[in-house]
C-alpha positions in Angstrom: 112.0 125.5 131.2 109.8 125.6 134.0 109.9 126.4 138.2 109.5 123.7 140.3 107.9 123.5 144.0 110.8 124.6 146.7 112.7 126.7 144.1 113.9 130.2 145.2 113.5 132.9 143.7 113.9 136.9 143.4 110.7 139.0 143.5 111.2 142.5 142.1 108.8 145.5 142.2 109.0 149.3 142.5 112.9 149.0 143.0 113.0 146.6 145.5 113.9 142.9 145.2 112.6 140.4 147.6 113.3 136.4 148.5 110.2 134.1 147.6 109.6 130.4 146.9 107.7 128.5 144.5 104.9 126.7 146.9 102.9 125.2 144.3 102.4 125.0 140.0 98.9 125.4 138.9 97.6 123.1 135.5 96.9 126.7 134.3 100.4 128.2 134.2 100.3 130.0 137.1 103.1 129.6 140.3 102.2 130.2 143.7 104.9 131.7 145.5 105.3 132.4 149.3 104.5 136.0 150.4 107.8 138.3 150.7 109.0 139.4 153.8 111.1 142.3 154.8 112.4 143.3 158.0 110.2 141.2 159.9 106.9 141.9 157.9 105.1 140.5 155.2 105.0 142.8 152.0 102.0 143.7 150.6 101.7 143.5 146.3 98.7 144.7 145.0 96.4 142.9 142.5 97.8 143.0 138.9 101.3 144.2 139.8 103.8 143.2 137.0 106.9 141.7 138.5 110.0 140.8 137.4 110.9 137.1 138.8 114.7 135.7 138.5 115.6 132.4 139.1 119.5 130.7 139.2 120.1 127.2 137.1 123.7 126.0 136.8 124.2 127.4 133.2 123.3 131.0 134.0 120.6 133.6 135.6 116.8 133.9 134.2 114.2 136.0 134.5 110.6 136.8 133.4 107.9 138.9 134.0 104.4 138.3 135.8 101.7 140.2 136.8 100.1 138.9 140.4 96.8 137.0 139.7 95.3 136.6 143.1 96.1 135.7 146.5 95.9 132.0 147.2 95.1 130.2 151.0 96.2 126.1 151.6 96.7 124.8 154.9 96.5 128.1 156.1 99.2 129.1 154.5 99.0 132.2 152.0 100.7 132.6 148.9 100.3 134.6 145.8 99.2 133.1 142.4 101.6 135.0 139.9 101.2 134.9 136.1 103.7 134.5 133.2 103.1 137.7 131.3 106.6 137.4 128.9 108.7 134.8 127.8 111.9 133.8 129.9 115.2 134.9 128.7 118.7 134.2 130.2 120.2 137.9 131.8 123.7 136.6 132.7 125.7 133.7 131.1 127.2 131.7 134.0 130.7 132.6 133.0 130.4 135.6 133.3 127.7 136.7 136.3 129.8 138.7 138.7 129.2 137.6 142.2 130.1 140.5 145.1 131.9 139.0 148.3 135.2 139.7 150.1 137.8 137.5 150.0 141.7 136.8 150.5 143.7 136.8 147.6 147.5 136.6 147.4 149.2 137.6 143.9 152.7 138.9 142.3 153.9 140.2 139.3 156.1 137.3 137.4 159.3 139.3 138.4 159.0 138.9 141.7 159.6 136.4 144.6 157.1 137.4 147.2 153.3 136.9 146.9 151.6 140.1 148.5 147.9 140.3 149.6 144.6 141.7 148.1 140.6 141.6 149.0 138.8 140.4 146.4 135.5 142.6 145.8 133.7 140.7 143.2 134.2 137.7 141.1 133.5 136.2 138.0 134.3 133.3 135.9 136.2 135.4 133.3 138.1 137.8 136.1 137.6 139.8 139.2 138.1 143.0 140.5 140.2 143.0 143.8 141.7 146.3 146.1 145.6 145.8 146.8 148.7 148.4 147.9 150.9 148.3 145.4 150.8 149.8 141.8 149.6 147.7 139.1 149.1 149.3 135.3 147.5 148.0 132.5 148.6 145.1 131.0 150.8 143.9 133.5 150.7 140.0 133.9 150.4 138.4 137.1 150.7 135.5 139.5 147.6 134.8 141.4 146.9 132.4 144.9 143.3 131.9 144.6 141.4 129.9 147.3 137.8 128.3 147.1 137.0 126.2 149.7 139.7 123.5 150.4 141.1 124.4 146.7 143.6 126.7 145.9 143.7 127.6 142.6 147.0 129.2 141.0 145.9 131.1 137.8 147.5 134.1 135.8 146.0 137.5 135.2 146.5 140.3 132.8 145.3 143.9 134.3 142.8 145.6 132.7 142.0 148.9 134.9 143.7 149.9 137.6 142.2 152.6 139.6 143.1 154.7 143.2 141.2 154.4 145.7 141.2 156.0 149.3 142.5 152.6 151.0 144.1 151.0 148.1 144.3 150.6 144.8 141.2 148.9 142.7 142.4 146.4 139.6 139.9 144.7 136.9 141.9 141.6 136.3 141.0 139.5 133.5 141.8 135.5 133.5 144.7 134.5 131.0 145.3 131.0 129.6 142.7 129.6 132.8 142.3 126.1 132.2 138.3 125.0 132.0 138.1 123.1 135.2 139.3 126.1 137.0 136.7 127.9 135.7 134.1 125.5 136.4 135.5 125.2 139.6 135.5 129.3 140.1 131.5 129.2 138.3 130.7 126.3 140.8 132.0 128.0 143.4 129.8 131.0 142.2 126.8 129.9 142.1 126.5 127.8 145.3 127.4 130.6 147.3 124.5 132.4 145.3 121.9 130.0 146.0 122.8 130.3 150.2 122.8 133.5 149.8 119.0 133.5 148.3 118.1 130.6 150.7 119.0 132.7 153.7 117.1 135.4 152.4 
């Protein structure tokens, strides 16, 4: 597995996590990636600074560590040359890599008639965890109204956790008897919106 030229990427070092690009690939291993920016400002790495650099491929999240190499000039354009000091290893399995947004939901227990509302906090292809005002407990089954997009997926979920909150109540739900393409269609869903979220930076 290997970067290619134009592929995003996430840049971290001392806590912080920055947006970069793969500008070139170097015979010799190395990438050059696009300087970091910040609020306006380019960020500064100093020589030999291990990093840890994630990428996104449709069947999951990697990462591997680098240390930078030197700072690189083409065109006039400056990038960093960053080395491959470990191997890569997969960090999330697609299925399962929980993506934070806010979204509609509408859901009901199987006993009743009337679908109420929720806000989805984050999302995965194996659940979700959503804030709604009405009591839930454990192991209670219900009907959920999920929409992605011009889909609208109707799925069933058992509660896992079910926790009070300030301005609601916060449930774990986990995905019962969900058929594949609904997943892949949720996991699609997923990691598109990941990859405009790193392309906006």
């Amino acid at each position: 597995m290997d970067l290619t030229v134009g592929e995003r990427l996430e840049i971290s070092f001392e806590g912080n996590t920055y947006i970069s690009q793969v500008q070139d690939v170097y015979d010799d291993g190395r990438y050059i990636i696009s300087v970091p920016i910040s609020r306006g400002y380019t960020v500064f790495i100093p020589l030999g600074e291990r990093l840890k650099v994630r990428f996104f491929r449709p069947n999951g999240i990697y990462e591997f560590e680098a240390v930078l190499d030197s700072r690189e000039k083409k065109e006039n354009v400056e990038g960093l040359a960053i080395r491959k000091s470990g191997s890569i290893i997969r960090i999330q399995r697609r299925a399962y890599y929980r993506f934070q947004t806010v979204m509609d939901i509408k859901y009901k227990k199987n006993d009743d008639e009337d679908y109420r509302y929720g806000i989805i906090k984050d999302i995965s292809g194996g659940g979700m965890r959503v804030v709604v005002d009405t009591a839930l407990e454990p192991d209670d089954i219900i009907d959920i109204l999920l929409p992605l997009g011009k889909d609208e997926l109707n799925l069933k979920g058992k509660v896992i956790r079910s926790n009070k909150l300030d301005n609601g109540i916060e449930l774990g739900i986990c995905f019962i008897n969900i058929d594949k393409w609904d997943r892949e269609k949720i996991i699609k869903f997923i990691f598109e919106n990941q990859r405009k979220r790193i392309t906006k930076g």
